[in-house]
C-alpha positions as a printed Julia matrix, in Angstrom:
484×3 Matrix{Float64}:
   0.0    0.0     0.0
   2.66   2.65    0.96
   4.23   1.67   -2.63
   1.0    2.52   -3.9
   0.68   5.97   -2.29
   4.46   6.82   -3.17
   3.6    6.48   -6.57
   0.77   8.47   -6.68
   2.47  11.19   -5.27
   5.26  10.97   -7.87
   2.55  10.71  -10.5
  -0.41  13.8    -9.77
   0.07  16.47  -11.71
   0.77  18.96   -9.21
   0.82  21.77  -11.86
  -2.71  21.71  -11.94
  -2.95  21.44   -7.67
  -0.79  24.03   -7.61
  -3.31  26.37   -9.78
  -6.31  24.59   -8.15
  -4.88  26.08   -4.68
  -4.3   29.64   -6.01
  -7.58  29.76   -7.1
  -8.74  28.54   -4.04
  -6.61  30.95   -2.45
  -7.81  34.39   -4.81
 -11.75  33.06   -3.84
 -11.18  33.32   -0.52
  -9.61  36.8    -0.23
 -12.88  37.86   -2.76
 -15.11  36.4    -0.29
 -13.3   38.51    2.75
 -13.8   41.4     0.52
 -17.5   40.68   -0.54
 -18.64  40.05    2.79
 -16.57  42.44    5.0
 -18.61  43.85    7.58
 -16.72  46.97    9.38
 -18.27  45.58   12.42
 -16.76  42.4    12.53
 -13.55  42.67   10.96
 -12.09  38.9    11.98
 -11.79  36.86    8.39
 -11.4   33.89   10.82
 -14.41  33.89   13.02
 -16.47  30.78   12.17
 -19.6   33.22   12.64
 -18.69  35.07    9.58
 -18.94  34.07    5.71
 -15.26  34.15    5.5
 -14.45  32.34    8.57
 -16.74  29.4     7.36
 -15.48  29.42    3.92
 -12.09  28.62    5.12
 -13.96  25.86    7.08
 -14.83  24.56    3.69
 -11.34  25.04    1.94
 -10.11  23.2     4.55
 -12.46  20.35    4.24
 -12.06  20.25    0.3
  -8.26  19.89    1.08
  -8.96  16.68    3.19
 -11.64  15.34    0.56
  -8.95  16.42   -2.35
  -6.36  13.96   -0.14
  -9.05  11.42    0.05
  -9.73  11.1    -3.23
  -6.53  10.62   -3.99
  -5.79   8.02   -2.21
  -8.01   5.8    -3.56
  -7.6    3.16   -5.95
  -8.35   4.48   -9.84
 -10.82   1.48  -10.12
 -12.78   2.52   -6.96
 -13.95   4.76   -9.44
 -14.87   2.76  -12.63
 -16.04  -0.31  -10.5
 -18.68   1.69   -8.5
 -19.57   4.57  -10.95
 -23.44   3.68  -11.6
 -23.31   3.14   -8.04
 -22.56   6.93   -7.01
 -24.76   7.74  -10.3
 -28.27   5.85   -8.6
 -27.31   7.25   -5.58
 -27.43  10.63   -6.19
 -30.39  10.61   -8.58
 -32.27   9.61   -5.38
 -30.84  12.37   -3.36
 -32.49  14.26   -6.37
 -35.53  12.81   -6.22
 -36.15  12.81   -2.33
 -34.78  16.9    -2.82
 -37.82  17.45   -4.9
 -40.18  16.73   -1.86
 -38.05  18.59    0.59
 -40.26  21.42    2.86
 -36.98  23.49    2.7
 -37.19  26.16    0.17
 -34.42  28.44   -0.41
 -34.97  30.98   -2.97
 -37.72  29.56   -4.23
 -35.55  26.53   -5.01
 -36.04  22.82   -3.71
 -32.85  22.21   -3.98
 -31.52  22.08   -0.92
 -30.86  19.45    1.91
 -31.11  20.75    5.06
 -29.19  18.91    8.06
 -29.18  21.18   11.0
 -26.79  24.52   10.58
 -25.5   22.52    7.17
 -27.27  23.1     4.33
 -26.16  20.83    0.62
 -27.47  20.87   -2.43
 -26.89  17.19   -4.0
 -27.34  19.07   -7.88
 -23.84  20.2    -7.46
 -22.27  16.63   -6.7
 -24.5   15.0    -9.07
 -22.09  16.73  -11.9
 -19.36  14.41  -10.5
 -21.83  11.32  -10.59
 -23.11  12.02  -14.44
 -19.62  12.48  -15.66
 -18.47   9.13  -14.04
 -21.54   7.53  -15.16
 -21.33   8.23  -18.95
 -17.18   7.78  -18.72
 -18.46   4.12  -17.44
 -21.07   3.77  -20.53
 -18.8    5.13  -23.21
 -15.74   3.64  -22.07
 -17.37   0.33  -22.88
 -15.43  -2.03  -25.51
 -18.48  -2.29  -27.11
 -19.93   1.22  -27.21
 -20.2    3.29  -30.67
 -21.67   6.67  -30.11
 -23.2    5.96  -33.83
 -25.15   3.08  -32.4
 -28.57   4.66  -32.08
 -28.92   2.87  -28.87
 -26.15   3.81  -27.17
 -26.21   7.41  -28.03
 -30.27   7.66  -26.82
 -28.42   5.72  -23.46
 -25.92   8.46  -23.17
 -28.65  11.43  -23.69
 -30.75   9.7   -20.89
 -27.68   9.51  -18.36
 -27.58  13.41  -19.26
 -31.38  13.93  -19.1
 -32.55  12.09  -16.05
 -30.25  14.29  -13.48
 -31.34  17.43  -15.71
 -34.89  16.85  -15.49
 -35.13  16.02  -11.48
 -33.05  19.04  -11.1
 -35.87  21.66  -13.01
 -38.48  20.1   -10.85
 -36.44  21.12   -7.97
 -36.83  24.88   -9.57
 -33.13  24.86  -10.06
 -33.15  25.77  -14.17
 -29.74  27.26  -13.79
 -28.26  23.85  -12.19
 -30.17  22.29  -14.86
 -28.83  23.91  -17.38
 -25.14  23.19  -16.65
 -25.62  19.13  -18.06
 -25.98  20.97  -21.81
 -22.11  20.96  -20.95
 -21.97  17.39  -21.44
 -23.06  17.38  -25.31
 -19.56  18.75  -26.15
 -17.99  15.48  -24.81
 -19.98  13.59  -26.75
 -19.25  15.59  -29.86
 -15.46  15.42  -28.74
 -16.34  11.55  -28.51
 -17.67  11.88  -32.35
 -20.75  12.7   -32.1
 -22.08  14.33  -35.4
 -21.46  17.99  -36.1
 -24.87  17.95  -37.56
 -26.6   17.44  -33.96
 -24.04  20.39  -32.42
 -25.46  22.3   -35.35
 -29.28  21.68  -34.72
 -28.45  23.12  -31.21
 -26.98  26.3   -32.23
 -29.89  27.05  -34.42
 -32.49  26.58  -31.86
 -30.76  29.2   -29.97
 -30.7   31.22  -32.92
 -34.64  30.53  -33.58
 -35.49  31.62  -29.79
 -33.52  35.0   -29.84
 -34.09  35.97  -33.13
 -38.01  34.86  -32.34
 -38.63  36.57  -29.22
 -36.04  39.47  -29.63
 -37.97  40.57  -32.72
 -41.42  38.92  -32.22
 -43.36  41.92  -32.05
 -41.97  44.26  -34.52
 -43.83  44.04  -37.24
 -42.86  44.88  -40.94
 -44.08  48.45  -43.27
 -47.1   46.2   -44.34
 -48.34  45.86  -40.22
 -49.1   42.36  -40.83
 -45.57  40.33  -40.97
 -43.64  40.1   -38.05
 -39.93  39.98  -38.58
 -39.3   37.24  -36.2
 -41.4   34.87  -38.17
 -40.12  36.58  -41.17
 -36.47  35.55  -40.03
 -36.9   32.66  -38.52
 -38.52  30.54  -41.4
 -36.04  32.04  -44.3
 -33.21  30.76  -41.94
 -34.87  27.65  -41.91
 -34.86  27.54  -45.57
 -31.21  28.41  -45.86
 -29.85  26.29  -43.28
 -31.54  23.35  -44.76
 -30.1   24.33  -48.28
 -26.78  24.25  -46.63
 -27.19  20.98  -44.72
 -28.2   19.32  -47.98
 -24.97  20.84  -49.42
 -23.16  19.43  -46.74
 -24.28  16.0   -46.32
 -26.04  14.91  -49.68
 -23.78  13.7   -52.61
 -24.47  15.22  -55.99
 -26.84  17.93  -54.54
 -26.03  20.73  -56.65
 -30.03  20.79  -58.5
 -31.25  20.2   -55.51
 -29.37  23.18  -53.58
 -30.08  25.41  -56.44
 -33.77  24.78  -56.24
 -34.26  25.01  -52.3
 -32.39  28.3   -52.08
 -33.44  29.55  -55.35
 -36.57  29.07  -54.93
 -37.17  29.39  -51.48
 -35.62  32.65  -51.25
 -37.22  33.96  -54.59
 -40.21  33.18  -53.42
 -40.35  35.06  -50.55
 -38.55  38.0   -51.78
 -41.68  38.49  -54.49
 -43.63  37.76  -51.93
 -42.7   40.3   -49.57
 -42.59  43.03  -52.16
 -46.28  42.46  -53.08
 -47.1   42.51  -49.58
 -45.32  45.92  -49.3
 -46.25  47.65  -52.23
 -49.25  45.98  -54.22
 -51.13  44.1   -51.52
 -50.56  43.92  -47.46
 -50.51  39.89  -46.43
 -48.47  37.85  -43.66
 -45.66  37.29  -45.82
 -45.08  34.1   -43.33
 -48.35  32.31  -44.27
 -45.84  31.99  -47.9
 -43.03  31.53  -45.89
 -44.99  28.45  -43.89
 -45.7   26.66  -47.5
 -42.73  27.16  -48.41
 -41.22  24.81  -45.61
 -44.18  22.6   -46.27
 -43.02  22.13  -50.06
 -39.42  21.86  -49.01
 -40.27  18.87  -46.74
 -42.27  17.14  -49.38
 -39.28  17.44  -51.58
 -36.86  15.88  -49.48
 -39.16  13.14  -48.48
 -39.09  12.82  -52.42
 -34.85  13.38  -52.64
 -34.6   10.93  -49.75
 -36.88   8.12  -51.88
 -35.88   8.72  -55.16
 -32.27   8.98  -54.78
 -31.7    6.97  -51.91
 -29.98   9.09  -49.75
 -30.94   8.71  -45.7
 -29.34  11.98  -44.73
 -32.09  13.91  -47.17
 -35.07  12.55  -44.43
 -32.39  13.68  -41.9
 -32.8   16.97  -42.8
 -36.34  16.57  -43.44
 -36.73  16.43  -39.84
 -34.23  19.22  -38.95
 -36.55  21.37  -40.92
 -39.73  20.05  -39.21
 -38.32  20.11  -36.08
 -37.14  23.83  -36.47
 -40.65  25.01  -37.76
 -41.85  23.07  -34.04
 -39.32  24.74  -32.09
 -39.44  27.99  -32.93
 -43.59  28.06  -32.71
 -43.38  26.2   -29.25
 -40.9   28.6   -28.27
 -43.35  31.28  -28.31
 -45.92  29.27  -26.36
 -43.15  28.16  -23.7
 -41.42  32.07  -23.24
 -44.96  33.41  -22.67
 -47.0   30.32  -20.61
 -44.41  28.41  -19.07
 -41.69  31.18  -17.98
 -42.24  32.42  -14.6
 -42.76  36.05  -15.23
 -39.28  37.05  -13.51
 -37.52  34.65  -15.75
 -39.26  36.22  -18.71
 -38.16  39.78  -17.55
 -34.29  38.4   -17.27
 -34.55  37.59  -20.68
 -36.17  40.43  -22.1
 -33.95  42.54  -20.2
 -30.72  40.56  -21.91
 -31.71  40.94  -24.93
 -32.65  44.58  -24.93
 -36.43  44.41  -25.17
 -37.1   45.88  -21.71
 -35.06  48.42  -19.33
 -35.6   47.68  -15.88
 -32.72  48.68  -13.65
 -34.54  48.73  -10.49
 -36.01  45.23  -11.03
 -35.02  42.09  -12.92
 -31.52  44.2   -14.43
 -31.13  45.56  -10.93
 -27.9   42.57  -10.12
 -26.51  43.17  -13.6
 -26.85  46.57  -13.68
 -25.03  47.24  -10.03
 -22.62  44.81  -11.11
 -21.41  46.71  -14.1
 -21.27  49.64  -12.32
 -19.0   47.97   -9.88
 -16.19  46.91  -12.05
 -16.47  50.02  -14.15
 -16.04  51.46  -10.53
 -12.59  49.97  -10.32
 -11.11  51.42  -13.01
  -7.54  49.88  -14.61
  -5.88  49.02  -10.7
  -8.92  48.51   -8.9
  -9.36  50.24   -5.73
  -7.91  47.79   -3.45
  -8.57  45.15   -1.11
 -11.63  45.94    0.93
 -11.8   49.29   -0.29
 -14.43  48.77   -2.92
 -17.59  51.08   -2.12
 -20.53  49.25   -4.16
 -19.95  45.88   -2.55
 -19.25  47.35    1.25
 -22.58  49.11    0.65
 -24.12  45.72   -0.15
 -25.29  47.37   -3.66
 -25.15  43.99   -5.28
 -27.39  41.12   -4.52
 -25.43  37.62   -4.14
 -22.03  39.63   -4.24
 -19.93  36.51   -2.64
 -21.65  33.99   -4.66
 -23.3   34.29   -7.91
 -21.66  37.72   -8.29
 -18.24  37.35   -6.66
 -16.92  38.24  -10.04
 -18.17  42.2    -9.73
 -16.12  42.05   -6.06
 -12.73  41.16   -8.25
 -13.37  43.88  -10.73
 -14.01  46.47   -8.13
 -11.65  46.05   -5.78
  -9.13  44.87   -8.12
  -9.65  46.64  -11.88
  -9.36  45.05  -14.95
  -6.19  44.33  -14.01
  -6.59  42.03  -11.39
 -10.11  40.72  -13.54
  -7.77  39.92  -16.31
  -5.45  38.01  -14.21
  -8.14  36.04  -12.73
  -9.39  34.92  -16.12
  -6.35  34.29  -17.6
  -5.8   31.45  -14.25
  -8.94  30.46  -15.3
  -7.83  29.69  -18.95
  -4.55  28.36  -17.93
  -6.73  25.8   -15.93
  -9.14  25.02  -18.48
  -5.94  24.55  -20.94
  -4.65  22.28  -18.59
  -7.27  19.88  -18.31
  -7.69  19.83  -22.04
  -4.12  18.46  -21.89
  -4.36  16.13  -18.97
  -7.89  14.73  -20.95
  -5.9   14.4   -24.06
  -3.29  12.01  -22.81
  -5.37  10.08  -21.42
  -5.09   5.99  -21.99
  -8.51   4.72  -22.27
 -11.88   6.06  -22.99
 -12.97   6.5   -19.3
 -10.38   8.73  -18.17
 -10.48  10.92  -21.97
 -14.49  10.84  -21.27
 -14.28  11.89  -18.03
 -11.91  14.32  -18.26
 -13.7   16.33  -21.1
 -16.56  16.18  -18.64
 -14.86  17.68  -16.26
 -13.38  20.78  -18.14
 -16.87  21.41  -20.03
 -18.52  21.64  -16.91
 -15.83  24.4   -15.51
 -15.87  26.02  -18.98
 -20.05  26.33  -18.92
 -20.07  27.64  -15.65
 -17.06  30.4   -16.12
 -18.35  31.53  -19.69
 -22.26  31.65  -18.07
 -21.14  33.12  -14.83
 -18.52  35.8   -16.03
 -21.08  36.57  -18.63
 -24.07  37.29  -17.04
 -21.47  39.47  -14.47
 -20.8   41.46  -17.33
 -24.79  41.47  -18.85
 -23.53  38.91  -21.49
 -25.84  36.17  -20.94
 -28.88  35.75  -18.92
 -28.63  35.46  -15.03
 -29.5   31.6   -14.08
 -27.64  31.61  -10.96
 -24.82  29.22  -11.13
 -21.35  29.63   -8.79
 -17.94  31.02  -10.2
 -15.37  28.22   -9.52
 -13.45  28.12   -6.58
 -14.61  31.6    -6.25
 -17.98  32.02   -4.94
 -19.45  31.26   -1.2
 -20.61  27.79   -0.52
 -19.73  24.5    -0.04
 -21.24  22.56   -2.21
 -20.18  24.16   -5.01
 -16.58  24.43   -3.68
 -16.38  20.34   -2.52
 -18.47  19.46   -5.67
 -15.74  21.46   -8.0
 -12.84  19.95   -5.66
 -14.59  16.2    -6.24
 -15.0   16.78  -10.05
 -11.21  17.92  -10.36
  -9.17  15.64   -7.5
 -11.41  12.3    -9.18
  -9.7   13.34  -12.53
  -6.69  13.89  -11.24
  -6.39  10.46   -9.39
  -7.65   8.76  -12.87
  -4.66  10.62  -14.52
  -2.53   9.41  -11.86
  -2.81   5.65  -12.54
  -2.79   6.38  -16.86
  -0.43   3.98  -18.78
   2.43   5.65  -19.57
C-alpha cells in the first residue's frame, strides 16, 4: 500500500494542484472582501462568511487527499453506483419542505445546508465515462447514443423540478464530450440554431414589418430555416447541386416576391408563404430521400420540421411556461425591456461595480458598491463584480487568464489520457468548468442571462466548492494511474 501511495504522489500532476490552490486561495480573499462587515472585521471567526469558507477550503483539502488516495478502479467499478445514488438524493430533494430561494434544492441537516445538484455533476460524468468507455460502445449506435442522452437527461430533469433551471442547465455541458467523442457535427449544429430561432423569435417577435401584418421574427426565422436546410443538404447529400439550387433559389425567390407584393401591391403575412414554403421543401426531401436513396435527405427533413416546431413552441413556452421574472431576465438581456430597479437591478449594479474599479482597482476591501451591499449575491453568484471592483481590470484579467490556464490544462491532462474513461471523463470535467465560467462571467458582465450558477473556486458555498474539488481531484487520481 505505501508503494501505492508513493507512486501516486510521484505521479499527480501537481501543476494543476498548484493552480487549483491559487484559485482557491484568490476566492477566498474575494469572499473577505465581498462580505466584510466593518463591524466584525475577523476573516477567521467561524460566525462570519469568511471564517466558514475557510472551514470549507479546509475540508475540500482533506476530501482532495481522500480522493486521492483511492484506488483508480474505486472509481470505474462503483460509478453507476454513485450515479443511482445521487439521482435519489435528487428525487427525495424534490419533496423537501426546505425552500431556499424559491428553489427545492436544498438538503437541510441542521446549521448545514447541501445541495446534492452540485455533486451530481461528478456522478453524471463518471456515469457516462463508465457507458462510453465500454469495448463495445459506438456513439453511432442509435442505442447507445439515446443511453448516453438519458444519463444526461434524467439528473437534468429532477433538477428543473427542484426549480433549479440554472443547475439544470449546466448538463448541456456534457453534449460537447460527446461531440469530442464523435458525435455528429450535424446534432451540435441543430443546437446552435435553436438558440438562434429563440432569440431571433422573441427578440424581434413583435416588430412588425411596413405592411403591419408580418412580423420579422417569423419573417427571419422561417427564411433561416430555408437556408440552413439548403446548406445541410450541401453538406451531407452527394451530388446535390439541383437540388441546392432549387431550395435556395426558390425558397428565397419566393419570398422575396412575396414580400414586395405585400409591401407595395397588396398587405398579407408574408409568413403564411413563408410556412408553405417549408411545407413544399419537406415534401421534396421526403421525395430526394426516396428517389435517390440518400438517408441523410429525411435527416434533414426532420431538422426542418423540427425547427418550424421549435421555434412556434418557443413562443408558447417564453410566454405560458416562464415564470414572469424569468421572462423579464430575458427580455432585459436581450434589450427588449429596461428595468434597472427590477429584474436588471444585479446586472446593472454589477457593471457599475467593475467600471467602478477602473484599470488598478481600488484595493482590497476598499471597494464602495460591494461594502454598501449594492449587489445582490455579491460573494456567490456575483463574486466576479467584487474582483473587478476592488481589483480593476487588471486584477479581472489576471483572474481569467488562471482560469484559462486551468481550463488549458485539463484539455491536456484529458488528451493524454489511456482509455476512454479517463479521456471521457476528463472532457466532462473541463466542459462543466468552462459552462459555468463563460455563463457566470457573462451574465457578471450582462452577457448572458442570469440563471444563478457559482464562479469556480470563487464564490461562497460549499457545495459548489467540494463538488468542483470532487470533479477535479477524481480526474486527477484517474490521470494518476494512466499507462504511460
Amino acid at each position: 500500500m505505501a508503494y501505492k501511495k508513493d507512486s501516486v504522489w510521484k505521479s499527480v500532476d501537481w501543476w494543476t494542484v498548484v493552480l487549483y490552490l491559487v484559485l482557491v486561495i484568490c476566492g477566498w480573499f474575494s469572499v473577505c472582501g465581498a462580505s466584510y462587515d466593518y463591524g466584525n472585521p475577523d476573516f477567521f471567526d467561524l460566525g462570519t462568511r469568511a471564517g466558514k469558507q475557510l472551514m470549507w477550503i479546509g475540508c475540500s483539502l482533506v476530501l482532495g487527499f481522500v480522493l486521492l488516495m483511492l484506488e483508480e478502479r474505486f472509481y470505474d467499478t462503483y460509478a453507476y453506483l454513485v450515479y443511482g445514488v445521487l439521482l435519489l438524493l435528487l428525487f427525495g430533494t424534490i419533496f423537501n419542505p426546505h425552500e431556499i430561494k424559491g428553489s427545492r434544492s436544498w438538503i437541510v441537516l441542521g446549521p448545514v445546508s447541501l445541495q446534492p445538484a452540485e455533486f451530481a455533476k461528478f456522478a453524471t460524468a463518471l456515469a457516462l465515462a463508465k457507458f462510453m468507455g465500454e469495448y463495445t460502445y459506438s456513439i453511432e449506435r442509435g442505442r447507445d447514443m439515446l443511453v448516453s442522452l438519458a444519463i444526461i437527461l434524467v439528473p437534468m430533469v429532477l433538477i428543473i423540478c427542484q426549480k433549479e433551471t440554472g443547475s439544470a442547465l449546466v448538463y448541456l455541458a456534457f453534449f460537447l464530450v460527446l461531440y469530442r467523442e464523435g458525435m455528429t457535427g450535424s446534432i451540435l449544429f441543430a443546437g446552435v440554431c435553436s438558440i438562434i430561432y429563440f432569440i431571433v423569435g422573441i427578440r424581434f417577435g413583435g416588430d412588425m414589418m411596413s405592411d403591419e401584418l408580418t412580423s420579422w421574427g417569423e419573417f427571419s426565422v422561417l427564411g433561416l430555416i430555408l437556408v440552413f436546410s439548403g446548406l445541410l443538404v450541401n453538406s451531407y447529400c452527394k451530388g446535390s447541386g439541383k437540388p441546392v439550387k432549387y431550395i435556395l433559389s426558390i425558397g428565397l425567390g419566393v419570398t422575396f416576391l412575396s414580400l414586395l407584393f405585400s409591401l407595395y401591391v397588396i398587405p398579407f403575412n408574408v409568413a403564411y408563404v413563408q410556412g408553405g414554403l417549408c411545407v413544399a421543401l419537406g415534401i421534396y426531401l421526403i421525395y430526394q430521400a426516396l428517389h435517390e436513396r440518400i438517408r441523410n435527405y429525411f435527416y434533414i427533413f426532420l431538422f426542418a420540421v423540427g425547427s418550424v416546431g421549435f421555434f412556434f413552441s418557443a413562443d408558447y413556452v417564453f410566454n405560458n411556461v416562464l415564470e414572469a421574472h424569468q421572462q423579464i431576465r430575458i427580455k432585459v438581456l436581450l434589450g427588449m425591456e429596461d428595468d434597472p430597479t427590477g429584474s436588471g437591478y444585479n446586472v446593472n449594479q454589477s457593471k457599475i461595480a467593475i467600471g467602478s474599479g477602473g484599470f488598478f482597482g481600488k484595493g482590497f476591501l476598499n471597494g464602495t458598491q460591494t461594502k454598501l451591499k449594492y449587489v445582490p449575491e455579491q460573494d456567490t453568484d456575483f463574486i466576479f463584480c467584487t474582483v473587478g471592483e476592488e481589483q480593476g481590470f487588471v486584477g479581472a484579467s489576471a483572474v481569467i487568464i488562471l482560469f484559462a490556464v486551468f481550463i488549458w490544462r485539463l484539455i491536456h491532462l484529458a488528451e493524454r489520457q489511456s482509455t476512454r474513461f479517463g479521456r471521457v471523463y476528463g472532457y466532462s470535467v473541463l466542459s462543466i468548468f468552462f459552462f459555468h465560467l463563460f455563463v457566470n462571467i457573462g451574465m457578471v458582465l450582462g452577457l448572458t442571462p442570469v440563471i444563478g450558477i457559482p464562479l469556480p473556486f470563487f464564490s461562497y458555498g460549499g457545495s459548489s466548492l467540494w463538488g468542483f474539488t470532487i470533479l477535479l481531484f477524481v480526474f486527477l487520481r484517474i490521470d494518476a494511474s494512466r499507462e504511460r
